[in-house]
Structure formats: C-alpha cells, structure tokens
C-alpha angles and dihedrals in degrees: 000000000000126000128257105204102195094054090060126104105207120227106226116267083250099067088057139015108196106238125244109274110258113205106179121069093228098058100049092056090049084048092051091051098049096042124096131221107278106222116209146164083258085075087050092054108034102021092225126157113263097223115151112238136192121247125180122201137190112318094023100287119152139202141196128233158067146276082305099061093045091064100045085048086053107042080056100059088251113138121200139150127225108252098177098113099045104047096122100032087056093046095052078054101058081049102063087043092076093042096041110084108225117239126237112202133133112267118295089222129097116269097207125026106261102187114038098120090061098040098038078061087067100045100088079048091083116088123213082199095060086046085054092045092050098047098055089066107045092052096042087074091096088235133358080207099158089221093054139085088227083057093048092046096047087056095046074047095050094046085058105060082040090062093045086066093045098047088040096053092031088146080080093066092226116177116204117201132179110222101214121216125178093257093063110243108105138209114242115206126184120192117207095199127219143229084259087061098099112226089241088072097034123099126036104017129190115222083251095061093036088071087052092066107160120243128354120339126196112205127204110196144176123172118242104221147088149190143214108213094207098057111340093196109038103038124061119264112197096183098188095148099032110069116329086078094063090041093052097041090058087042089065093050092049083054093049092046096043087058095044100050085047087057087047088237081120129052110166119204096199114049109243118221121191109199122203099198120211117218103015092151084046091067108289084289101145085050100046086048093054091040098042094052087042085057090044083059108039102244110179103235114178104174142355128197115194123204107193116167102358106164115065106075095207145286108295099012109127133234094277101052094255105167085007102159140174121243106227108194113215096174120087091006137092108273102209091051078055099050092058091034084061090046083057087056098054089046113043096025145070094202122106109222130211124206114235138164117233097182138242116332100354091150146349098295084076088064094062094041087050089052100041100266114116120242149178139194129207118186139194090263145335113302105259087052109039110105122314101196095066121129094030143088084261097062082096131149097259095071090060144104116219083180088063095040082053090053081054094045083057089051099057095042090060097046086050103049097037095053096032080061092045118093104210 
C-alpha cells in the first residue's frame, strides 16, 4: 500500500525520464497511439510487456507509461491507479455526473449500534491461531506478485481456503467465485446471501448471476497480492503484512459468520460479500475490474470496508499494545460510512483510533468512491507509524501482531453484522 521511502533501492534518472503530466483524456489516447514502446533494463529483469498504461494521480494527472513508471511513481510517494482500461467507462461516468441531479437525504447508516449483544456472542469465536495458520502460508508463495505464476498460485491458493469454509459451514449457503483478469492473478469473491436473496436466485449461482445479487449487499474486502520495489518480479515479497495480514483477517470473519449463519444464530438481511482483490500494487487494477463490472451492472453496494496491512500496531508501540491505535482514513472515502465505521471501533474494539489521510488512490477503497459506492478504509496505524519494512523481503510473520489482527478481526465482524442487519 503506502511507500516506505528508506527500504528502496533507486534506479538511476537515466533508465527512466518521468513524462510530462496530461490532463486532458484526449490527449492522453492520442499520446498512447504516437508513442512508441520505451525499451529499458526493466524488460531484461522481469520479461513484462512494455505497454504503455494510463495512470491517473491525485488531481486527475495523468501519466504514460509502463511497469517501469509504476515503480518510479511509487518509489516517490506518489499513488495512482491504472485507468487504461476504463477510460471510457469512466468517462461515461463524469457524464452522468452533470445530468444526474445530487440527493440530499440524512445518512443511510445506523446512528447507534443495534446488534452488539449478538454479535458481541461471536467475537471469542475468532481465533488468533487460525490468522497465524493462515499466514504461513500465504507468505510462504516467494512473491503475490500479480504478474507472476507464484501469484497466481497463491490466489488459486487463497479460492481454495475460501471454498473449505464454504463446503465445512454449507448450511450457510456461501458461493465462492474467481474473478478472472488477462495477468493471471485473479480476484476471489464469497457471498454470504441474505434473507432478500429469493429463493428463485439461491443456491448454485453462475458468475454471471453472482454479480445480480438481490437486494443490498455490504462488501468487506483486502487485496491478495504483493510486491517486492527492487524487482517485483525477480526477488521474493513476503507480504505478510501487506497485504497477507488484511486477507487473512477477513478471511476469519468470513470463517465466524459462516458458522454462525449455519447455526442460524446469524441471518443476515443484506447479503455480505468479502472481496480478495488481484493486482492492488499494480494500480488497484483487480479492484477497479470487480467494481467497475458490479456498477455496469447496477450492483447495489451499499458499503465497503477495506482492510489493507492489519498486523503491525505502529512504530514505537511496545509488545503489549501500549498506544496501539487504528488509522481511520477520512480522505477518498464516504464520510458518513466512516463516521459509523468509527463508532464500530469504539464498540467492538479496545483499540484507540487516530484519523489520517493516505492520498488518492492508496488502495482498493478508492476503486468504489471513484465508481459511486461509498467506502471506507481502516488501517493498522496512523501512516507515519504503520510498518517500515513493506514492499521488501523484510514485511515476515515474525514482525506482526496476531493480537492486533484479532482487534481487526473484531472490527470487521462488527461492520459486517451490524450493516448486514441494517435495512438500508
């Protein structure tokens, strides 16, 4: 997700000259068509294609270029998301914005917590044990690189212990789904459906169907993959912190609910969906691709929370958790989804929290705000003290917190049952 400036090793200013910014749309097609393909030592190391891509930054600049230039724009601080292949769609977007009249109406989200006693019932149900498991695994795959076979692998990996949750609490009636894109890597998304699912569309669903769900539907996402700065496709990228920690948090709620819908201690109104996005460090790409499709097709999408890096509790914070805070991000997200995702904090959680701003297009809640759906993104701290050692062979196991990961795990849960009660 974010950049740690003193980890990255910098490619000298002659392997790449940043292009000019291009603000207008227009001209960056017509830049994409006249430019030729910019040949660099990167090909020689990693094999890529050198397609130029699109990616847009804060205030709507944009630059051209390929792997290269993401990781010059990254190694600078600088966020941005690869728009290439949503120009138009994005465009056709901005559009409706100046026909469509804007609504003024109070916040759709609860005002009190209405179900912390029941849900309070499931918390000792996560299990700090099942995080850990889970997390030597995922960031045993040498790199989730989304390029990569070991990301593909680690996905195909990932769907699959989705779909052991799915198959062992079947009472629950899950459907797990991969959401295929042309690198290889692909998105996994699990519905847990709710009582507004007619019985007509329950059961065995197509992905087709999948993206039809009835009703509103509250998503809990992460994204899979991870990256390596100095060579994202040659040197190993752990990721266990970024982002293996958030996957395998919502993973466990996924687990808790699952057993509890199956008990029928949980009927959810709303149907939950957790989302495992492919290619976030490649410009929120898997995201953009899942949210995109859910707005062609008019997915109601009330809320998404994402959990990106979950497990380190902040420089300086000691052993015990002492000064241990969340960092609530208030920039590029719905405020008022914030503002109750804050009051989940204070209720299911021990943990202080701290508002912060990560920039445009940090990680994959930017895709939904950027497509209409509200969002909101918690992280492990505030930015200047989450984890140093990300996007390097050094983001392992051993630097994290499963205590704090379980203090997310609560978070989630809370978001999920209280809005999958909630009738918006």
């Amino acid at each position: 997700m974010k950049i740690t400036q003193s980890l990255i090793w910098a490619i000298p200013a002659t392997a790449l000259v940043l292009p000019v910014p291009i603000t207008s749309s227009q001209e960056v097609l017509q830049h994409v068509l006249n430019s030729n393909p910019v040949k660099s030592v990167w090909n020689w190391f990693t094999g890529p294609s050198d397609e130029k891509r699109v990616l847009e930054t804060e205030g709507g600049v944009m630059y051209i270029g390929g792997d290269l230039l993401k990781i010059r724009l990254k190694r600078r601080g600088i966020n941005f998301m690869d728009v290439t292949d949503h120009l138009d769609f994005y465009a056709e977007l901005e559009a409706r914005k100046e026909t469509d009249k804007p609504e003024t109406k109070e916040s759709p989200y609860p005002t009190s917590l209405q179900y912390l006693k029941e849900a309070g019932k499931l918390l000792g149900n996560i299990s700090e044990a099942n995080m850990q498991l889970a997390l030597a695994t995922m960031s045993s795959f040498k790199t989730r690189y989304y390029k990569s076979e070991y990301g593909r692998n680690a996905s195909l990996w990932l769907a699959e212990a989705v779909d052991d949750i799915a198959k062992l609490y079947s009472g629950a009636n899950i459907t797990v789904q991969t959401f295929k894109h042309p690198w290889g890597q692909k998105s996994v998304i699990a519905t847990l459906p709710g009582s507004q699912i007619s019985k007509a569309s329950s059961g065995m669903r197509t992905p087709a169907t999948m993206y039809h769900a009835d009703g509103d539907i509250v998503v809990v996402s992460a994204h899979l993959d991870s990256t390596n700065l100095l060579l994202p496709g040659i040197l190993p990228a752990p990721g266990a912190d970024d982002n293996g920690s958030g996957s395998v948090t919502i993973l466990e709620v996924l687990r808790v609910l699952a057993s509890a819908a199956e008990s029928g201690t949980f009927i959810p109104h709303n149907s939950l969906q957790f989302h495992w996005y492919s290619a976030e460090e490649g410009g929120l790409l898997g995201s953009q691709a899942v949210l995109n499709e859910y707005r062609r097709r008019g997915v109601a999408v009330r809320a998404l929370l994402q959990q990106d890096m979950t497990g380190f509790p902040g420089m300086g914070v000691g052993p015990d958790r002492e000064g241990a805070a969340f960092g609530v991000m208030t920039d590029y997200v719905d405020l008022a989804l914030t503002r109750f995702v804050e009051s989940v904090v204070a209720g299911y959680t021990s943990t202080a929290l701290v508002r912060d701003k990560c920039g445009y297009g940090c990680s994959d809640h930017a895709s939904a705000t950027k497509v209409g759906y509200p969002s909101a993104f918690v992280m492990e701290s505030a930015m200047k003290k989450s984890n140093p050692y990300i996007h390097s062979v050094m983001d392992t196991i051993d630097r994290l917190s499963f205590e704090h990961m379980a203090e997310h795990a609560r978070l989630t849960l809370g978001y999920a049952y209280e809005l999958a009660m909630h009738k918006f």
